[in-house]
Residue frames relative to the residue before (quaternion, step in Angstrom):
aa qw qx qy qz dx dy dz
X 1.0000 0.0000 0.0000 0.0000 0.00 0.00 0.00
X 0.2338 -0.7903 0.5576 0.0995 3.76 -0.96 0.96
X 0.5952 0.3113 -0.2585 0.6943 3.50 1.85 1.04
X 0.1390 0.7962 -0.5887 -0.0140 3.09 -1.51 1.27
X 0.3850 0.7213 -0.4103 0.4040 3.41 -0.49 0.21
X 0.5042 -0.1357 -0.7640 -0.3790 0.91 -2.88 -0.89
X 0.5877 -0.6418 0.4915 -0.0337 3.03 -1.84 0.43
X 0.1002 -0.8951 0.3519 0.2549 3.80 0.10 0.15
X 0.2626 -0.8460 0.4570 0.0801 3.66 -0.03 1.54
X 0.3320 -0.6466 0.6011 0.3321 3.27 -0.93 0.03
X 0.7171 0.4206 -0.2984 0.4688 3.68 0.57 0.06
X 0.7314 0.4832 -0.1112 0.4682 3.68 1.13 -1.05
X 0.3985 -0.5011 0.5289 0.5571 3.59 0.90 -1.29
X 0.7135 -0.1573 0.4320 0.5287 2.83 -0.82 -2.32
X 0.1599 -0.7142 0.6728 -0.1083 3.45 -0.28 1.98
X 0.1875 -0.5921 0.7741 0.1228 3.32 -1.46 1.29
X 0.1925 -0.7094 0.6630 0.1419 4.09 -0.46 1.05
X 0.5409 -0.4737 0.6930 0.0528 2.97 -2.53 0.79
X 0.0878 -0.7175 0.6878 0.0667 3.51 -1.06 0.62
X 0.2573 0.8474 -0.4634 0.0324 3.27 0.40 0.71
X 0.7334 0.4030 -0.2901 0.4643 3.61 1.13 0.59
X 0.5008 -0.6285 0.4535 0.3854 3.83 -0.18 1.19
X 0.5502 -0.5880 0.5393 0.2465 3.46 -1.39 1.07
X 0.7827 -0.3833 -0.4682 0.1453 2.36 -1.69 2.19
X 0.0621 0.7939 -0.6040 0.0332 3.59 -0.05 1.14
X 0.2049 -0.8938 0.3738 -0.1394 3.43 -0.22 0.60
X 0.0793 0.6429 -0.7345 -0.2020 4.04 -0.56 -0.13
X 0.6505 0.4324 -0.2915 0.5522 4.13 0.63 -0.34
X 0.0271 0.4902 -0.8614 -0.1300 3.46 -1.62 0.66
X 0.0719 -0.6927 0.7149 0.0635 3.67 -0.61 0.97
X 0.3677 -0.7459 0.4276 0.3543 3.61 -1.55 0.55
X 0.4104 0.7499 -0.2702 0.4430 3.02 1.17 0.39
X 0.4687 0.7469 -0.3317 0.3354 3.70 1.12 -0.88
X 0.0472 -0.8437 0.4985 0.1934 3.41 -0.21 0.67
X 0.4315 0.4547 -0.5928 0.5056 3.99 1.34 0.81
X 0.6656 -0.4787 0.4783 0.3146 4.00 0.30 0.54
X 0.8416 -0.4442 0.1465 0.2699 3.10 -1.46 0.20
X 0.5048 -0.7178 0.2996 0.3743 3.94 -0.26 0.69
X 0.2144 -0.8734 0.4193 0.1242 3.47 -0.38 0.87
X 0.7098 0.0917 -0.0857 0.6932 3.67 1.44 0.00
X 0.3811 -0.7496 0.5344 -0.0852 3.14 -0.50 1.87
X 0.5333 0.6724 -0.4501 0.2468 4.02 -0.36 0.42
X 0.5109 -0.5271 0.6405 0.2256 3.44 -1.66 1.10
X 0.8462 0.4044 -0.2669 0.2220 3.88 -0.39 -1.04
X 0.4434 -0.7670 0.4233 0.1895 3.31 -0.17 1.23
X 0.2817 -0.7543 0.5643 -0.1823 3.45 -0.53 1.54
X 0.4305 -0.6433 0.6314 0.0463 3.02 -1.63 0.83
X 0.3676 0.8669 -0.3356 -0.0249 3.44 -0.72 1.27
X 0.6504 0.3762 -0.2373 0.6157 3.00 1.90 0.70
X 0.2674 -0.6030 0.6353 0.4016 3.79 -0.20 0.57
X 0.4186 -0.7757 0.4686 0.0587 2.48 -1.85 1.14
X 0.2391 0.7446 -0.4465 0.4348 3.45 1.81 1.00
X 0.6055 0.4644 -0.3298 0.5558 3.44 1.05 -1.44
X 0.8099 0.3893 -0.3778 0.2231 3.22 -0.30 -0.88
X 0.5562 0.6314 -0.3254 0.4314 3.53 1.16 -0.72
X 0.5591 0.5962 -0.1683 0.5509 3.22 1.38 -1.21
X 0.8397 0.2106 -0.3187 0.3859 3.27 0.20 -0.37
X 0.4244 0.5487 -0.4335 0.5753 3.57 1.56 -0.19
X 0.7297 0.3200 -0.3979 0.4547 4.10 0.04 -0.26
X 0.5333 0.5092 -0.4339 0.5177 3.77 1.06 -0.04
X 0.7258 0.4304 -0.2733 0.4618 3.35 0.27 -1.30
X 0.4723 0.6577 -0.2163 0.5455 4.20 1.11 -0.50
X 0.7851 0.1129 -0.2658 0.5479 3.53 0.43 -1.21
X 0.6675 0.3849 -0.5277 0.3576 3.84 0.27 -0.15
X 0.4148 0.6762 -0.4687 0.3886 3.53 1.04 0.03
X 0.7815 0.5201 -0.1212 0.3227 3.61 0.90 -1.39
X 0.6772 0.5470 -0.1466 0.4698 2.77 2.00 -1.42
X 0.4771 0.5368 -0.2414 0.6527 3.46 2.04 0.31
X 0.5249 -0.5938 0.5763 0.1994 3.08 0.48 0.12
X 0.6385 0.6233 -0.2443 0.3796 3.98 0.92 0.23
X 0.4791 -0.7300 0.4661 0.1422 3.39 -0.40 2.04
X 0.1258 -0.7425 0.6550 0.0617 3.39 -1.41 0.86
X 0.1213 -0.7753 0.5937 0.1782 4.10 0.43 0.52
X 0.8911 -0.0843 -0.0667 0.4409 3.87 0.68 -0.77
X 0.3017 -0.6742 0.5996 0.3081 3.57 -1.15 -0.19
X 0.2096 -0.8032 0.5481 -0.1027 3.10 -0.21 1.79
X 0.3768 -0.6454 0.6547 0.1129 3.72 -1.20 1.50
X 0.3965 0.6518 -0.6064 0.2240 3.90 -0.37 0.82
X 0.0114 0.8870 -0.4565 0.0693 3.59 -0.26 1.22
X 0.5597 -0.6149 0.3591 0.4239 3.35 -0.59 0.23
X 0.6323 0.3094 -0.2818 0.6519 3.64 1.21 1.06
X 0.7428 -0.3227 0.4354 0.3930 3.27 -1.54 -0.44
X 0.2472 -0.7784 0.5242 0.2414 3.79 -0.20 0.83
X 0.6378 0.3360 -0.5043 0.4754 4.06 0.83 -0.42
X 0.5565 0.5787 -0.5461 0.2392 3.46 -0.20 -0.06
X 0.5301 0.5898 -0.4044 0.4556 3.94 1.40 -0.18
X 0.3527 -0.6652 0.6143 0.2359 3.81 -0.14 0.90
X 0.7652 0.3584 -0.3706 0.3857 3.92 -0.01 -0.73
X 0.0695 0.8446 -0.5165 0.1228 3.71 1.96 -0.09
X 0.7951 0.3255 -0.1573 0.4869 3.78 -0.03 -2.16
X 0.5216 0.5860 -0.4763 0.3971 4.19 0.69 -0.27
X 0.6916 0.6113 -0.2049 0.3257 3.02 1.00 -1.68
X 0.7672 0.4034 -0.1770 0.4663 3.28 0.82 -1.15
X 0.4386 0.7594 -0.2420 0.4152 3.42 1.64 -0.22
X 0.7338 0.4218 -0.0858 0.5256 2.86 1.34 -1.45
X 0.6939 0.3668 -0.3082 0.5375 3.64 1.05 -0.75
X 0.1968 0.6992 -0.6396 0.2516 3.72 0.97 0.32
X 0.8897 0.3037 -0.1949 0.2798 3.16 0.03 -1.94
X 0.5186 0.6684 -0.4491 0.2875 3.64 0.90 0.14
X 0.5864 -0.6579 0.3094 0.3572 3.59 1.65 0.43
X 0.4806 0.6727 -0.3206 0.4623 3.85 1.57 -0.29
X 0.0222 0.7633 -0.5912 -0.2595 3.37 -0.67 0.22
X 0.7877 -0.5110 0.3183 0.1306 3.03 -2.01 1.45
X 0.2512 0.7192 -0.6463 0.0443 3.89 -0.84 -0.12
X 0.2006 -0.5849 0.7859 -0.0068 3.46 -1.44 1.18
X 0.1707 -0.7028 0.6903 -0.0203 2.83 -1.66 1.06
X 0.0041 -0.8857 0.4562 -0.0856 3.63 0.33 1.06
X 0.5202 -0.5640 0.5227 0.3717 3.81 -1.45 -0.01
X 0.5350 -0.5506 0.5126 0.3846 3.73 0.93 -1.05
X 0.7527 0.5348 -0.3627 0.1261 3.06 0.41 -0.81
X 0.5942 0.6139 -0.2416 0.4600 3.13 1.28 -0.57
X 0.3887 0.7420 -0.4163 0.3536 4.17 1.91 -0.52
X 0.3897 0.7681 -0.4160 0.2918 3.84 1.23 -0.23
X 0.8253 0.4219 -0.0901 0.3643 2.68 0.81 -1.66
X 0.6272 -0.6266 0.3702 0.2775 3.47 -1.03 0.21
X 0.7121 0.2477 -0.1602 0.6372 3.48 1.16 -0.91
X 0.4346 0.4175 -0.5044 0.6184 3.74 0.69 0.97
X 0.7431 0.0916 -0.4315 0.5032 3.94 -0.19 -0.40
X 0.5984 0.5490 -0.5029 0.2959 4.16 0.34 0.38
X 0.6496 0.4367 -0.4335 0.4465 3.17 1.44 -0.65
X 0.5844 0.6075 -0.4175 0.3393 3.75 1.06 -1.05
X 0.8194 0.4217 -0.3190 0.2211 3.74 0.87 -0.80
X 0.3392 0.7593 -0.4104 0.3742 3.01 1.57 0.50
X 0.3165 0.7809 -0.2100 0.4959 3.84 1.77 -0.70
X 0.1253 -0.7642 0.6112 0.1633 3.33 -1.03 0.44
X 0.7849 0.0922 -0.0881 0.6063 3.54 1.31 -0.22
X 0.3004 -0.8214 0.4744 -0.1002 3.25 -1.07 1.32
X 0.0743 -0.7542 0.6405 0.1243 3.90 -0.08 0.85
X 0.2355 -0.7639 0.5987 0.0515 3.74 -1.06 0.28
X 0.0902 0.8662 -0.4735 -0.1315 4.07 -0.48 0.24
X 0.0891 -0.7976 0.5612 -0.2026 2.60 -0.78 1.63
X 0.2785 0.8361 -0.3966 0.2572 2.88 -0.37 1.98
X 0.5584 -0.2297 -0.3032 0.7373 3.34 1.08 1.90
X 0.4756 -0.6234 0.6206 -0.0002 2.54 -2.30 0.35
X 0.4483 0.4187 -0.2878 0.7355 3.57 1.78 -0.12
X 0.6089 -0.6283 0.4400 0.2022 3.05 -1.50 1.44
X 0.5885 0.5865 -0.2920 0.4738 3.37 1.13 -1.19
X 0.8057 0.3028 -0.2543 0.4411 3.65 0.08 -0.71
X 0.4439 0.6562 -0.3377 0.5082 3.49 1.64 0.03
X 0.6360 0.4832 -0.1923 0.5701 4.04 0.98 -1.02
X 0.6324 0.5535 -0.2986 0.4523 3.69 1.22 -1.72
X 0.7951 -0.1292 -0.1763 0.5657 3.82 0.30 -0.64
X 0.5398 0.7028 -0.3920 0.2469 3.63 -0.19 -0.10
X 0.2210 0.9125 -0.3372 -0.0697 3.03 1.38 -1.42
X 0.0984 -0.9265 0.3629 -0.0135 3.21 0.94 1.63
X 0.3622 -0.6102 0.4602 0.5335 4.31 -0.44 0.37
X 0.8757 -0.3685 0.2157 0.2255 3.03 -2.10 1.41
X 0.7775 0.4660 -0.1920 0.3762 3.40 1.01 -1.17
X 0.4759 0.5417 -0.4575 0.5204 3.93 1.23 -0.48
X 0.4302 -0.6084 0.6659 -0.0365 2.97 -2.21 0.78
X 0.0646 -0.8061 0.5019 0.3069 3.52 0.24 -0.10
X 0.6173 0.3647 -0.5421 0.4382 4.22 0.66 -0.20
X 0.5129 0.7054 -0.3984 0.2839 3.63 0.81 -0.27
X 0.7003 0.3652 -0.0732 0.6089 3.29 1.76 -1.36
X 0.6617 0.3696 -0.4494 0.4729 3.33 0.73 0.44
X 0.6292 0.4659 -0.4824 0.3930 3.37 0.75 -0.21
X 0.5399 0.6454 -0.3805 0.3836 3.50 1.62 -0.90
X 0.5320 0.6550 -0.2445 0.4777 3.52 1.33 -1.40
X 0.7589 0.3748 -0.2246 0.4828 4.05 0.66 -0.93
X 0.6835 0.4514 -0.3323 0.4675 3.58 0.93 -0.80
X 0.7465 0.3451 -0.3519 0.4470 3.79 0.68 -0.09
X 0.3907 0.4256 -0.5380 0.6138 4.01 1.31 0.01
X 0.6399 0.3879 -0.5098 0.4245 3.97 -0.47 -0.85
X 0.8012 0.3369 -0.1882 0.4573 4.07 -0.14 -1.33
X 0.5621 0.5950 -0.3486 0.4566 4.41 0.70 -0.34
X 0.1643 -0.8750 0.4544 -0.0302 3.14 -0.54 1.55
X 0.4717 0.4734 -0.3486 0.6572 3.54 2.13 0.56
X 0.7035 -0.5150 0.3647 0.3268 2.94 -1.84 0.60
X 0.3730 -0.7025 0.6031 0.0602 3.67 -1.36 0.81
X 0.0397 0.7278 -0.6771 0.1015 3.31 -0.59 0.93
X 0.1186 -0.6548 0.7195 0.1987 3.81 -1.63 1.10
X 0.0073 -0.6849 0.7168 0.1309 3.11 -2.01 -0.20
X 0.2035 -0.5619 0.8005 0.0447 3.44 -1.40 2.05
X 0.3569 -0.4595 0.8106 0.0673 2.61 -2.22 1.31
X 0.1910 -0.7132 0.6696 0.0812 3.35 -1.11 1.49
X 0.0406 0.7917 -0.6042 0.0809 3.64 -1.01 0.98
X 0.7494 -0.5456 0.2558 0.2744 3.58 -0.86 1.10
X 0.8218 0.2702 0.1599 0.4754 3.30 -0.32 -0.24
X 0.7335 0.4496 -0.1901 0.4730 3.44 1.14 -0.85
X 0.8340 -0.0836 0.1064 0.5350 3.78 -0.13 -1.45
X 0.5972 0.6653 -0.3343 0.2983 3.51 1.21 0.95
X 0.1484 0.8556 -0.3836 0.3143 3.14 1.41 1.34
X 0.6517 -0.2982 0.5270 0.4568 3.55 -1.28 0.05
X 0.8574 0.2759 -0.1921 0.3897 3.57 -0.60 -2.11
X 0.6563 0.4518 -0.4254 0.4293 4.13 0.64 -0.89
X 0.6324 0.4113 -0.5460 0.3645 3.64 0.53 -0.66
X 0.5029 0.7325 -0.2909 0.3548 3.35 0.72 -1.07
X 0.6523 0.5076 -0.3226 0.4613 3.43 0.71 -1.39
X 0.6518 0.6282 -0.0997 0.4131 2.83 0.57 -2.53
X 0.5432 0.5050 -0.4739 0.4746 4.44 1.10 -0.57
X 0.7228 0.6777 -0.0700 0.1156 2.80 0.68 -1.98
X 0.8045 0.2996 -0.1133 0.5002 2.84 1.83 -1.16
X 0.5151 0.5331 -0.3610 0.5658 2.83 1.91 0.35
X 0.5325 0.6187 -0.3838 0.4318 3.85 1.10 0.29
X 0.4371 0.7391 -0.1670 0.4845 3.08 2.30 -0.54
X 0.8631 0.3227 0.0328 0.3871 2.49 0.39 -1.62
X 0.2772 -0.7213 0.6014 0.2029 3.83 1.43 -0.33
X 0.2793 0.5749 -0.7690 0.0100 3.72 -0.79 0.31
X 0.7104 -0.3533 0.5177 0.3201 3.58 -1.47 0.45
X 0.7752 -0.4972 0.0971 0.3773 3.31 0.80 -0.51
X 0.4199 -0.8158 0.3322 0.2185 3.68 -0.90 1.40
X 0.0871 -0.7305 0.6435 0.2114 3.92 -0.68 0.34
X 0.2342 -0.5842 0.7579 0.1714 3.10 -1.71 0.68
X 0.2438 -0.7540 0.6098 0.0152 3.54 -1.37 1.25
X 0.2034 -0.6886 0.6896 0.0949 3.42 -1.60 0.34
X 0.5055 -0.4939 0.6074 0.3628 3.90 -1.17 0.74
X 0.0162 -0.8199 0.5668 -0.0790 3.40 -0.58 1.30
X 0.5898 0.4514 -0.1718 0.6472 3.52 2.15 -0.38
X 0.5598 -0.5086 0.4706 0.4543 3.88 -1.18 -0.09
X 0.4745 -0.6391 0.5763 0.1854 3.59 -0.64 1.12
X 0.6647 -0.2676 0.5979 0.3593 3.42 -2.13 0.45
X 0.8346 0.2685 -0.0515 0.4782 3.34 -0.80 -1.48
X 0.4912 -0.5856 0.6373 0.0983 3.22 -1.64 1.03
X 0.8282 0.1196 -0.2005 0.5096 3.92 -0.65 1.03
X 0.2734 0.5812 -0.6850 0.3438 3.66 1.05 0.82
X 0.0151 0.8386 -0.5373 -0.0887 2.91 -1.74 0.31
X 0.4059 -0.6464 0.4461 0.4674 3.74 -0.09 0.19
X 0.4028 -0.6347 0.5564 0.3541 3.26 -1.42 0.55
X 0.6386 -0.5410 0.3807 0.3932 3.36 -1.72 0.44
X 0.8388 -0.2210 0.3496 0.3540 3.38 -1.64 0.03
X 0.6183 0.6219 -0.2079 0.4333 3.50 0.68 -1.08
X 0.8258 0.2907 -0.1623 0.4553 3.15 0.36 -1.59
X 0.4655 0.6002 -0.4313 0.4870 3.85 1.48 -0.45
X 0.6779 0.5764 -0.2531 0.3796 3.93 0.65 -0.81
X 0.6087 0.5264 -0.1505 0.5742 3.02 1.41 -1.04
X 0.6539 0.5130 -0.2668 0.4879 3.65 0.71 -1.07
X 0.7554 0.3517 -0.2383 0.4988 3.82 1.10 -1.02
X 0.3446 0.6179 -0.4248 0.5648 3.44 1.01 -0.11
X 0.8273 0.3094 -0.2256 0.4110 3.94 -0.45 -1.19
X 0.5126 0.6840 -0.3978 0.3333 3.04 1.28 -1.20
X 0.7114 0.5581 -0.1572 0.3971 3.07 0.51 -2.30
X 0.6543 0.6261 -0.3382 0.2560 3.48 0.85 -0.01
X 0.8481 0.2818 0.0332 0.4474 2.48 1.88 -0.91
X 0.4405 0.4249 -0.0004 0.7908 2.72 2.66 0.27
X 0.0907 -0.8866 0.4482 0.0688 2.61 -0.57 1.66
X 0.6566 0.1989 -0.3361 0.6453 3.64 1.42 1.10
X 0.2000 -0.7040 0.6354 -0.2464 3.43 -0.82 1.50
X 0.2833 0.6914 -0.6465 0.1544 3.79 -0.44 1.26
X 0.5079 -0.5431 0.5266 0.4120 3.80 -1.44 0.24
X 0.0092 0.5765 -0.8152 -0.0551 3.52 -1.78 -0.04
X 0.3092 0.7386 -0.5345 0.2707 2.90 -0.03 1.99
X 0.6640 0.5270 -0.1463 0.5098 3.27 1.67 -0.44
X 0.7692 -0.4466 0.2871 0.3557 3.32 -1.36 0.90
X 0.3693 -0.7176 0.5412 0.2360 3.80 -0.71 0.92
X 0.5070 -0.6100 0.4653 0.3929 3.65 1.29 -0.13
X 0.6757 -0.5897 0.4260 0.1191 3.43 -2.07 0.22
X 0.5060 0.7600 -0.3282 0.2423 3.38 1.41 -0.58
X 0.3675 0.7303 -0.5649 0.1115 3.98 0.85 0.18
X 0.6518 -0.6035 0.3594 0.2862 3.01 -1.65 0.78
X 0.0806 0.8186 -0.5347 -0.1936 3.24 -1.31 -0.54
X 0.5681 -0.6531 0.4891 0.1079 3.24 -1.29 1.78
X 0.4955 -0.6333 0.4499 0.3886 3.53 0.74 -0.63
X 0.5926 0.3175 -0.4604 0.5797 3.80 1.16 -0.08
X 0.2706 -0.7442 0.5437 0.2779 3.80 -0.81 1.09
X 0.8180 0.3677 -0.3375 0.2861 3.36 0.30 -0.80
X 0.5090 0.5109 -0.4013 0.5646 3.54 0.72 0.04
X 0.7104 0.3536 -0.3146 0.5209 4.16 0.67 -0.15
X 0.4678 0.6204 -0.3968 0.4887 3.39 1.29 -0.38
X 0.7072 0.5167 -0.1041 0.4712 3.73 0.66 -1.98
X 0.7354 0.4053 -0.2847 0.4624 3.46 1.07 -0.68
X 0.7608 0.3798 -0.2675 0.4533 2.96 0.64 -0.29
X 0.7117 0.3431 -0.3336 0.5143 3.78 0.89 -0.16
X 0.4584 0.5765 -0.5922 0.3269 3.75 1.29 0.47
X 0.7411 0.2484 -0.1936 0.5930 3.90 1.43 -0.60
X 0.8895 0.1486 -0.1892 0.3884 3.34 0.59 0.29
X 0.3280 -0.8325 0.4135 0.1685 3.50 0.28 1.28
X 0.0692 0.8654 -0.4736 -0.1484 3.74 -0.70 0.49
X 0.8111 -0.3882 0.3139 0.3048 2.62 -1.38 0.61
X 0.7581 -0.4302 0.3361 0.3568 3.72 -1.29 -0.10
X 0.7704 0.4784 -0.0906 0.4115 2.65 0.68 -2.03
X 0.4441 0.8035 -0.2427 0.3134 3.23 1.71 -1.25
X 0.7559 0.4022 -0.1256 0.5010 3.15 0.76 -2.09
X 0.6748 0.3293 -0.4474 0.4858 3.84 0.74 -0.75
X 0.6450 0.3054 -0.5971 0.3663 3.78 -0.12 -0.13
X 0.5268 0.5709 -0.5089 0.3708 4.03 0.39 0.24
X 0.6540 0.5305 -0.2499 0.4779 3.20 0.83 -1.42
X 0.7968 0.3296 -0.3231 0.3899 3.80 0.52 -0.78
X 0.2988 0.7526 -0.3436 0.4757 3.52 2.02 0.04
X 0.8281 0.1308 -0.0857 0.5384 3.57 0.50 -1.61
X 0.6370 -0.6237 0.3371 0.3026 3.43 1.03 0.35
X 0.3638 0.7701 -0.2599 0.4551 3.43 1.77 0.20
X 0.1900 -0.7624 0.5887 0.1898 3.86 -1.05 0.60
X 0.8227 -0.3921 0.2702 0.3105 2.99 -1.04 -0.01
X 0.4822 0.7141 -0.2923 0.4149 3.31 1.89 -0.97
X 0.4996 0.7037 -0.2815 0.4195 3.75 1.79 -0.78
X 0.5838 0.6239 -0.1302 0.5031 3.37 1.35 -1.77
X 0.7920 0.3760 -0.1130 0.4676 3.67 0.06 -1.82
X 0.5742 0.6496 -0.3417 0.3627 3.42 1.32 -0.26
X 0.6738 0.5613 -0.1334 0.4617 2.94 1.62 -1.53
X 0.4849 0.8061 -0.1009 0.3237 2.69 1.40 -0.99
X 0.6517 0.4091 0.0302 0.6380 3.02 1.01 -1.95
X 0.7082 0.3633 -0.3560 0.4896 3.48 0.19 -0.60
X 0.2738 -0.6391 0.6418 0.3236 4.35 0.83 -0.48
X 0.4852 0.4654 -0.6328 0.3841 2.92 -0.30 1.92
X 0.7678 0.0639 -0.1870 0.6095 3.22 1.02 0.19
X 0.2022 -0.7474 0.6301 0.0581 3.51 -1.00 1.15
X 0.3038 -0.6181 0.7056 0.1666 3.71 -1.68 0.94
X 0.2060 -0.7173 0.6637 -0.0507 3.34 -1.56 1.65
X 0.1410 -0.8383 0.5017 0.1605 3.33 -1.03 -0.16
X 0.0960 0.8486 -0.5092 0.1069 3.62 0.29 0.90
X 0.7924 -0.0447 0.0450 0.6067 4.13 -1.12 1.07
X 0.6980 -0.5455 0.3155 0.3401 3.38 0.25 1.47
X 0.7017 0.3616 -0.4637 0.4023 3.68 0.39 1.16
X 0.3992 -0.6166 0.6099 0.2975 3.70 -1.30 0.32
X 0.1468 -0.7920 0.5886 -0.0679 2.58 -1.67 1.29
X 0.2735 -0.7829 0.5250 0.1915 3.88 -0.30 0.49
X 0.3039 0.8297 -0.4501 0.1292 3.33 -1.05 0.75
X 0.5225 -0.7345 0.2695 0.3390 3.63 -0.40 1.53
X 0.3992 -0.7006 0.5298 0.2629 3.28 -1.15 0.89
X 0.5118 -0.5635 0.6334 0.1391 3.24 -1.21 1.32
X 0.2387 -0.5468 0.7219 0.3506 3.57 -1.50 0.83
X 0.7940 0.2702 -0.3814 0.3887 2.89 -2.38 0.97
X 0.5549 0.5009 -0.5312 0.3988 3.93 0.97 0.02
């Protein structure tokens, strides 16, 4: 399925998400990634689902939504890769235009360079952006972007479509220890968001097990500090540090909603048992998946987390 959900966001409501990009395709191996480590690096936007299936499965995934009695507010591009890298990206959203839903992509940026990437993106009604340093160095440190991106290339790409984008803009900085949580980078990182104007800026924390072993959120302190500068330059500024909550749907086929939903969004413990007692299901559903390596148990800030193994992780 190239639709799962809906989902509960902390930014969206209830996002029914898009898989539109084969698991781990990527221009970023960020350490920070909570699908683990990137498994197919590349800049050139590519074709990789027809885009019948996918519609098709967004109007499946839509009517058992309805037949539940269960609100969708958006249809939300978040894939187990980079979502501009799908050339049929602007078709895609073309087509779900007419289903009355409005659209939201949640991207890295990197790809805003280009010209037919901010045309397909402005077709969208809501836009996430990531923005997380502005010095090249600290750009390579967590991002680790493929060989060929530029970063002044993508920020300027990043300003010319907030200036021309007639839907709501939203950034997100991944705060990480040690890395982009200075005095001068926040600073930077205000600065060019004072540029830009987004509707409105979130400061994030690793709230899942990271790619990279010893990421770490920064402490409490430096978040204060980060919203403080923000606010200087931004005239809305909110964390996205806290638990998106338990509310996932269910279609009635458990494992296959279980897999969809922890291939892009890992949950929590509690998460899975209020699902399981949803579809009436035990745990035996979990250990099954489990056993078979399709689903792997993590542990990250003293909770358990579930999440689909990726081939090649």
């Amino acid at each position: 399925m190239k639709a799962f959900g809906p989902v509960p966001s902390r930014r969206l409501g209830r996002s029914l998400g898009i898989n539109n990009i084969p698991p781990k395709v990527c221009t970023y191996a960020c350490v920070y990634c909570q699908l683990g480590r990137t498994l197919t690096m590349q800049a050139k936007r590519d074709y990789f689902y027809e885009t019948d299936d996918l519609i098709g499965d967004v109007e499946q995934k839509l009517r058992q939504a309805k037949a539940r009695n269960e609100p969708v507010n958006y249809l939300t591009f978040v894939p187990d890769g980079e979502p501009t890298l799908d050339a049929r990206l602007g078709e895609e959203i073309e087509r779900l235009q007419p289903l009355g839903i409005d659209i939201a992509v949640i991207t890295n940026s990197s790809l805003l360079y280009r010209q037919d990437v901010r045309h397909d993106l402005a077709r969208a009604n809501w836009i996430s952006l990531k923005i997380d340093a502005i010095s090249e160095t600290i750009w390579h440190q967590i991002d680790r972007p493929h060989k060929s991106l530029q970063l002044a290339e993508i920020l300027q790409g990043i300003l010319e479509f907030a200036h021309s984008f007639h839907g709501e803009i939203t950034t997100e900085t991944m705060l990480i220890q040690g890395m982009n949580d200075s005095h001068e980078e926040i600073e930077d990182i205000a600065n060019f968001l004072e540029r830009l104007q987004p509707d409105r800026a979130y400061l994030a924390i690793p709230t899942r097990p990271p790619a990279k072993q010893g990421v770490q959120a920064v402490d409490e302190q430096s978040i204060s500090m980060a919203y403080h500068i923000f606010s200087q330059s931004v005239a809305s500024v909110e964390y996205l540090i806290g638990y998106e909550g338990s509310a996932f749907a269910f279609s009635g086929d458990v494992e296959n909603d279980l897999l969809g939903i922890a291939s892009v969004h890992p949950m929590r413990a509690e998460g899975v048992d209020e699902f399981l007692c949803k579809a009436s299901a035990s745990w035996d559903v979990v250990r099954k998946l489990i056993d078979e390596g399709k689903l792997v148990e993590t542990e990250y800030l003293g909770n358990r987390f579930y999440m689909r193994k990726l081939s090649g992780r």
